[in-house]
N, C-alpha and C positions, 0 to 999 in steps of 0.2 A: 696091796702092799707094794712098794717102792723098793724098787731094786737101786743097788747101790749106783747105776750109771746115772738115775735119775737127779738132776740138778734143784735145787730150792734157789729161787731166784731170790737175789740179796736186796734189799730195797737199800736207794742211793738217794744224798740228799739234791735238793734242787736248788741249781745257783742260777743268778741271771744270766742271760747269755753274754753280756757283755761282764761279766764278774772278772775280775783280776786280784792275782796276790798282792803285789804290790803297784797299783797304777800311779801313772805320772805326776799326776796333782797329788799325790802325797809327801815327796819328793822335794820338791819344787825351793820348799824353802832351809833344807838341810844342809846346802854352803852355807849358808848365812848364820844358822844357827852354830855351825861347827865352829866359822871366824868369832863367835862374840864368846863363844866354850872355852876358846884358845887365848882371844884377849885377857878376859877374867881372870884365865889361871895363872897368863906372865903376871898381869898387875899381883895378884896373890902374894906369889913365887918371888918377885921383885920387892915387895914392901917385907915380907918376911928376911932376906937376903939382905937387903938394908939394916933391917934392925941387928940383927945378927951379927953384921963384920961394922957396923955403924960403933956398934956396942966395943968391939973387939979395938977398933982403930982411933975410934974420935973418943975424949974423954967428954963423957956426958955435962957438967956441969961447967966446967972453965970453958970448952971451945963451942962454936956455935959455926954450921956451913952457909948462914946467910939463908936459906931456907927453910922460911915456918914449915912448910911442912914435912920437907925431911930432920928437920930439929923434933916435931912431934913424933915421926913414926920412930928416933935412934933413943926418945928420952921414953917412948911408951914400954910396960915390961909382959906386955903381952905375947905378942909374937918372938921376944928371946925366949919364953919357952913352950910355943906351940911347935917353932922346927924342929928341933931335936926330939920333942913327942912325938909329930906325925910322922918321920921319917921311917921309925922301925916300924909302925904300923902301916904304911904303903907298903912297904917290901914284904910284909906278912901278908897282907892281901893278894897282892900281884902274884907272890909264890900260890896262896890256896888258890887264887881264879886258875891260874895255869897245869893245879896240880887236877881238879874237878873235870879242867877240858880236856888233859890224859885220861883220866877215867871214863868221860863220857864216850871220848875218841877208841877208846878198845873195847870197849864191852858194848 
């Protein structure tokens, strides 16, 4: 019988010796991907903002800015109401992501 000092050896897993969490060559290309993250989202952000104060300032029909394509994106009625949709749902999000990392942060 096994007295309580007596230890049960835990079995541990086997990593390479050269194993790492996060090594270097995973890395490597994560500016690059963050700058093309960030471009996407102005371009986005920018063609929604156009449409929106495009819509509000230029009269669609009688004035024209000399530019086919900002004449497409202020005559398109897509993105006048996609911003005003996704607007409260970021802020609902942003609120529950931050409210889940309280949660996880105290308990």
């Amino acid at each position: 019988m096994r007295g309580s000092h007596d230890a049960v050896p835990v079995p541990t897993m086997m990593k390479p010796s050269g194993w790492r969490w996060n090594p270097p060559e995973e890395g490597r290309d994560v500016r690059l991907l963050g700058l093309c993250l960030c471009v996407v989202s102005a371009s986005v952000i920018a063609t929604m903002a156009l449409n929106v104060v495009g819509r509000v300032f230029i009269d669609v029909n009688s004035r024209s800015t000399g530019w086919n394509f900002v004449d497409a994106i202020i005559k398109d009625d897509y993105y006048v109401y996609a911003l005003p949709t996704l607007i409260p749902g970021c802020i609902t999000y942003v609120y529950f992501n931050w409210l889940a990392s309280q949660f996880f942060a105290h308990t």
